[in-house]
C-alpha positions in Angstrom: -14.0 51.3 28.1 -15.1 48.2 29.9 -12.8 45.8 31.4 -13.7 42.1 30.9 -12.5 39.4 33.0 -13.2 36.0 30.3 -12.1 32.7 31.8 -13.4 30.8 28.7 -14.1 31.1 25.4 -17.7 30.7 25.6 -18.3 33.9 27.4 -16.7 35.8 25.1 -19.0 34.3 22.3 -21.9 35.0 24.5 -20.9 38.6 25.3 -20.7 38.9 21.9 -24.6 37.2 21.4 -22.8 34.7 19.2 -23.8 30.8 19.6 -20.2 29.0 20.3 -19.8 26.3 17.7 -19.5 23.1 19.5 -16.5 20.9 19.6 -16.1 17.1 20.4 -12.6 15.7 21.1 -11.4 12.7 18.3 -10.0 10.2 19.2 -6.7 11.3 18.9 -7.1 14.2 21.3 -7.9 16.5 18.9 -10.7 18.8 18.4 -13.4 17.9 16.1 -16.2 20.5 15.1 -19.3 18.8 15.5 -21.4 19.5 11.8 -24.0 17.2 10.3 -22.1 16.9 7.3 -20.2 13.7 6.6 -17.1 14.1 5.0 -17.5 12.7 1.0 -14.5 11.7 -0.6 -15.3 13.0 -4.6 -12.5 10.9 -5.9 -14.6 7.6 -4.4 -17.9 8.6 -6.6 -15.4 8.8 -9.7 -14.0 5.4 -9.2 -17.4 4.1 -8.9 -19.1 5.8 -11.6 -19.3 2.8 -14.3 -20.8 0.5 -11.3 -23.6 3.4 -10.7 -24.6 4.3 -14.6 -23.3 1.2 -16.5 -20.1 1.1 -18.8 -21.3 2.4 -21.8 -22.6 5.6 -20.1 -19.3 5.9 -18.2 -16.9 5.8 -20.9 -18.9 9.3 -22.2 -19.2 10.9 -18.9 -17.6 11.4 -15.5 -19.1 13.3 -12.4 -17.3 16.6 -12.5 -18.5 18.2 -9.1 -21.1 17.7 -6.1 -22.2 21.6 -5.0 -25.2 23.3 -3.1 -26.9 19.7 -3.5 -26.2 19.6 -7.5 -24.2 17.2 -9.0 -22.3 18.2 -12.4 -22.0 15.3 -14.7 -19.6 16.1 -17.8 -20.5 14.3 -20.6 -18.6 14.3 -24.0 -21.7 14.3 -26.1 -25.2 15.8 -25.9 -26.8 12.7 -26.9 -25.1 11.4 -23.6 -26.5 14.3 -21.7 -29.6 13.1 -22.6 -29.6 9.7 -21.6 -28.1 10.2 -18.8 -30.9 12.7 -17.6 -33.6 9.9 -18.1 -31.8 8.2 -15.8 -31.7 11.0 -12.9 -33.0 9.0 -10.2 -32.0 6.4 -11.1 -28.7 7.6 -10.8 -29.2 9.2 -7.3 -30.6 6.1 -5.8 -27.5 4.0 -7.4 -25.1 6.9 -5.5 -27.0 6.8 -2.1 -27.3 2.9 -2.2 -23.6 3.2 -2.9 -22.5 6.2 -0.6 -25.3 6.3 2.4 -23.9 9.6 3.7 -24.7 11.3 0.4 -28.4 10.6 1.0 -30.8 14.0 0.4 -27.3 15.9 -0.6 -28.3 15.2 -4.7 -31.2 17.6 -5.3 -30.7 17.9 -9.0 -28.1 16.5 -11.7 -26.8 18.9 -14.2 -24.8 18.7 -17.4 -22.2 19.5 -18.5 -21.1 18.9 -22.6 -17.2 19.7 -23.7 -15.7 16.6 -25.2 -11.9 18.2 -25.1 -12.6 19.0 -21.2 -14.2 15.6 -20.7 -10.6 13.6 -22.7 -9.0 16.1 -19.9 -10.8 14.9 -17.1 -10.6 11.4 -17.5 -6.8 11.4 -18.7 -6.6 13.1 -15.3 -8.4 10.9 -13.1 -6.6 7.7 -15.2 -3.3 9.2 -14.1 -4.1 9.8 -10.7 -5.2 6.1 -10.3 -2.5 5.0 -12.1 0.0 7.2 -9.8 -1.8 5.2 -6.7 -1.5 2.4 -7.8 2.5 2.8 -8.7 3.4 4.2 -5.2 1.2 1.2 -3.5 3.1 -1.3 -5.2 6.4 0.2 -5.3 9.5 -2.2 -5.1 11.0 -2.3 -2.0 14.6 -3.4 -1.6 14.8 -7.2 0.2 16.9 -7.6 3.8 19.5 -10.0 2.6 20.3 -7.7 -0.9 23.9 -6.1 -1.2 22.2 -2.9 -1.7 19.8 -3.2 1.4 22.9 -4.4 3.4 24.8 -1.3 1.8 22.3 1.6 2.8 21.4 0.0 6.3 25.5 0.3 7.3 25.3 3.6 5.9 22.6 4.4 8.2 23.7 2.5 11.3 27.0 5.4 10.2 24.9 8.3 10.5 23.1 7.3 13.5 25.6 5.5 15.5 25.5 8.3 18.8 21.3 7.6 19.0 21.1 5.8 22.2 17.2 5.1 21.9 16.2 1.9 19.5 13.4 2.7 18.7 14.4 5.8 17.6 17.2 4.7 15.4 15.1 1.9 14.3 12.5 4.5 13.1 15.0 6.6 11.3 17.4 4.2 9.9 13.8 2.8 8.1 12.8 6.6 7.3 16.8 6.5 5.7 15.8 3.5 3.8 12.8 4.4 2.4 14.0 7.5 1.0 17.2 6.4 -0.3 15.1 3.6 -2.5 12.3 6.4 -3.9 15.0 8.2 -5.1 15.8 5.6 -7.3 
C-alpha cells in the first residue's frame, strides 16, 4: 500500500482526479463556498405575492415552492389556475423585476388546485407573519419601572464576582431579556 505525504487538501482531491470546490473567506472569517446561486429567501416571494399578481388573484393563490427552475403556485380554484396561467410571464417578469437574483431560475409555472391545502397554507404563512410581527414589537420593561429596577438588582446578585463590565453588562441584559419573555 502506498504511503502519501498530503500537506493540503487540494492534493488529496487531485490524487483522487476530483476538482476541489473553491472557497472564499466572508467576511466574518468564515468559509464561504463559492456557487453561482444566490441565496432566495421563499418567505420574501410570499409576502410579495399580491404586489406581483394583483389582490384578487392573491387572495385564491399563494406560491407553494420554487424547484428545478418550476415554480408551484397553489391555487384554491381551477378557474384561478387558469387565469393565473394567462398570466405566466407576466408573472415571471413581475418576480425578476422584483427579486433580480431569481432571473432565468423560473422556467415554467405549475399548478397546483386543493382549496383545504391552500386555507392551510395561508393560515400558516398569516401566522408566521403575525408571530414576527409580535416578537418585533414585544414590550420591553422601561429603566425607571419597579419591576425593571427589581430584576436588574437581582441580576447585579447573581453576577456580583464578574470583574469584566462588559461582560456583566452583556449578561445582566441577556438576564433581563429572558426574565421579561417569560412573562
Amino acid at each position: 500500500m502506498a504511503q502519501h505525504n498530503f500537506k493540503h487538501l487540494n492534493s488529496i482531491f487531485s490524487s483522487l482526479g476530483i476538482t476541489a470546490p473553491s472557497y472564499e473567506k466572508s467576511g466574518r472569517g468564515r468559509l464561504k463556498k463559492n456557487t453561482s446561486e444566490e441565496l432566495f429567501d421563499f418567505l420574501s416571494l410570499i409576502k410579495h405575492w399580491e404586489e406581483i399578481v394583483g389582490q384578487r388573484i392573491a387572495q385564491n393563490s399563494i406560491p407553494l415552492k420554487l424547484t428545478k427552475g418550476t415554480l408551484t403556485i397553489l391555487t384554491d380554484h381551477s378557474a384561478y389556475s387558469s387565469m393565473v396561467s394567462f398570466l405566466d410571464e407576466k408573472i415571471r417578469t413581475n418576480i425578476t423585476e422584483m427579486f433580480p437574483m431569481l432571473r432565468g431560475k423560473i422556467d415554467n409555472i405549475k399548478f397546483q388546485v386543493n382549496s383545504a391545502h391552500f386555507s392551510e397554507q395561508q393560515a400558516k404563512f398569516i401566522n408566521i407573519c403575525a408571530n414576527n410581527q409580535k416578537r418585533q414589537s414585544s414590550f420591553k420593561m422601561h429603566s425607571q419601572s419597579p419591576e425593571y429596577k427589581r430584576l436588574k438588582k437581582e441580576a447585579d446578585a447573581l453576577l456580583a464576582q464578574i470583574e469584566d463590565c462588559d461582560l456583566k453588562e452583556t449578561l445582566t441584559s441577556i438576564f433581563l431579556q429572558n426574565r421579561d419573555s417569560k412573562k
